[in-house]
LOMARTI-526156 format. One record per residue: x, y, z of N, C-alpha, C in turn. Coordinates in steps of 0.05 Angstrom, whole numbers, padded with zeros to 5 digits, always signed. Layout:
// LOMARTI-526156
XYZXYZXYZ...
END
This chain:
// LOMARTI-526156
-00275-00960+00468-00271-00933+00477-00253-00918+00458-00238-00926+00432-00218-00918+00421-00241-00893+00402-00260-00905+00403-00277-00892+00381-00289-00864+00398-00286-00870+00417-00291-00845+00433-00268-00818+00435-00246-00836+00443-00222-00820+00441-00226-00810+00409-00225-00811+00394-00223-00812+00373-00236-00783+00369-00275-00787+00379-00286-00773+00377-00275-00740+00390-00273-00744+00413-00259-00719+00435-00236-00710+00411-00215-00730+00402-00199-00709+00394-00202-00693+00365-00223-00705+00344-00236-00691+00322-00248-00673+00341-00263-00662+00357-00272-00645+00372-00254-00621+00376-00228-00629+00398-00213-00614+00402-00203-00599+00378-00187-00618+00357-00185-00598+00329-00208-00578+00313-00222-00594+00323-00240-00577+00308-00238-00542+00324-00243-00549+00352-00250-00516+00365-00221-00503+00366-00200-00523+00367-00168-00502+00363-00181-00495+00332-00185-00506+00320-00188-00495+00285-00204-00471+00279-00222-00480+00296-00245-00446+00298-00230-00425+00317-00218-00429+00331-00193-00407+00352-00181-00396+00334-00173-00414+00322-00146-00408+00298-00156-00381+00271-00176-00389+00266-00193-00382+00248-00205-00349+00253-00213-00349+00278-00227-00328+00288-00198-00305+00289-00183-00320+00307-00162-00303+00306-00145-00285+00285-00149-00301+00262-00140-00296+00228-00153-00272+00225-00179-00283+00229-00207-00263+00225-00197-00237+00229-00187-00233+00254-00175-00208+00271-00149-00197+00253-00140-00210+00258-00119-00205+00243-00120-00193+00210-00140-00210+00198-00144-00199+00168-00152-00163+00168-00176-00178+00198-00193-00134+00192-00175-00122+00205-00154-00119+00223-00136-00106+00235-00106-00100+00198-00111-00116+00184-00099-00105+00161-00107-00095+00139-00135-00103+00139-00156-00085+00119-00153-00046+00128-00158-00052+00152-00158-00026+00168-00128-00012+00164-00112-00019+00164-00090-00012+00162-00089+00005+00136-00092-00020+00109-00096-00011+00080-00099+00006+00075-00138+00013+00085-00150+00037+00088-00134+00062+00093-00120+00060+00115-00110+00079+00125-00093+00093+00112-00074+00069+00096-00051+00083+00083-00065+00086+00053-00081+00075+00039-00087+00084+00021-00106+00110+00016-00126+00126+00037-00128+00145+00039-00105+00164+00040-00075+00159+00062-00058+00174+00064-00055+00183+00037-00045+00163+00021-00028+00167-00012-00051+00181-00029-00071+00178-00020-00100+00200-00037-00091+00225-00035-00090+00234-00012-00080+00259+00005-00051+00267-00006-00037+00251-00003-00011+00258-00018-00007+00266-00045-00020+00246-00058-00030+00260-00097-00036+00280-00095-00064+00283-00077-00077+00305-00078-00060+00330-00083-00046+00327-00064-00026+00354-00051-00007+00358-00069+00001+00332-00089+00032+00338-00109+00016+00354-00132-00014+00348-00134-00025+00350-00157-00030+00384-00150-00037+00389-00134-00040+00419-00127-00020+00428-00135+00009+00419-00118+00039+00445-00124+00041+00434-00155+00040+00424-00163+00049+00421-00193+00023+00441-00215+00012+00438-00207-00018+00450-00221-00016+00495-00215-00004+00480-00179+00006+00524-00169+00035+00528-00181+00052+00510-00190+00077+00519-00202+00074+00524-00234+00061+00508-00243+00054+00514-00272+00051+00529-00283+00043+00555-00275+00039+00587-00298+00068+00596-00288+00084+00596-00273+00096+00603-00264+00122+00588-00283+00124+00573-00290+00152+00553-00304+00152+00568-00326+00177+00579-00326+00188+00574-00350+00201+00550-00366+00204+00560-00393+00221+00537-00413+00248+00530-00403+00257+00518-00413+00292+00520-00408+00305+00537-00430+00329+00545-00419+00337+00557-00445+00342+00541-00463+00350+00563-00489+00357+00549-00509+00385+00535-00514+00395+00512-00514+00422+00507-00518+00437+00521-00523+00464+00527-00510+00482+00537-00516+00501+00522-00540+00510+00532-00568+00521+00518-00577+00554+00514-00561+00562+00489-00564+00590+00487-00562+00611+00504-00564+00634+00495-00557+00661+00501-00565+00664+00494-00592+00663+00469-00602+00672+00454-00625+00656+00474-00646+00623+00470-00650+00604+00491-00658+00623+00515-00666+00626+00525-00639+00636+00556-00649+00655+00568-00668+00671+00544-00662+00694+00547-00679+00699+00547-00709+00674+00522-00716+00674+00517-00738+00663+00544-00759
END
């Protein structure tokens, strides 16, 4: 009968192992989905930096030109 026992409990591991497994499963697409989510967000976000930098642009000026020094002036 040991060979039986034996058998039942390769069995049992086996269906906790597919439990285990399925569950992962869940778990993996519940973080794929997530990904998605935030990596669309950060699309949207570029998008948007790329706009105000692109609507501030005609609008920038240079910097001025250096002021020379104290030391400069003197000399």
């Amino acid at each position: 009968m040991s060979w039986a026992r034996d058998a039942v409990s390769a069995i049992r591991k086996i269906v906790l192992i597919e439990d285990r497994m399925e569950s992962l499963t869940v778990q993996v697409k519940d973080l794929a989905d997530g990904y998605m989510d935030v990596d669309r967000r950060l699309v949207r976000l570029e998008a948007k930096f790329d706009l105000i930098e692109k609507m501030a642009a005609p609008g920038r000026r240079a910097l001025p030109v250096k002021s020379r020094s104290h030391r400069d002036k003197t000399s």
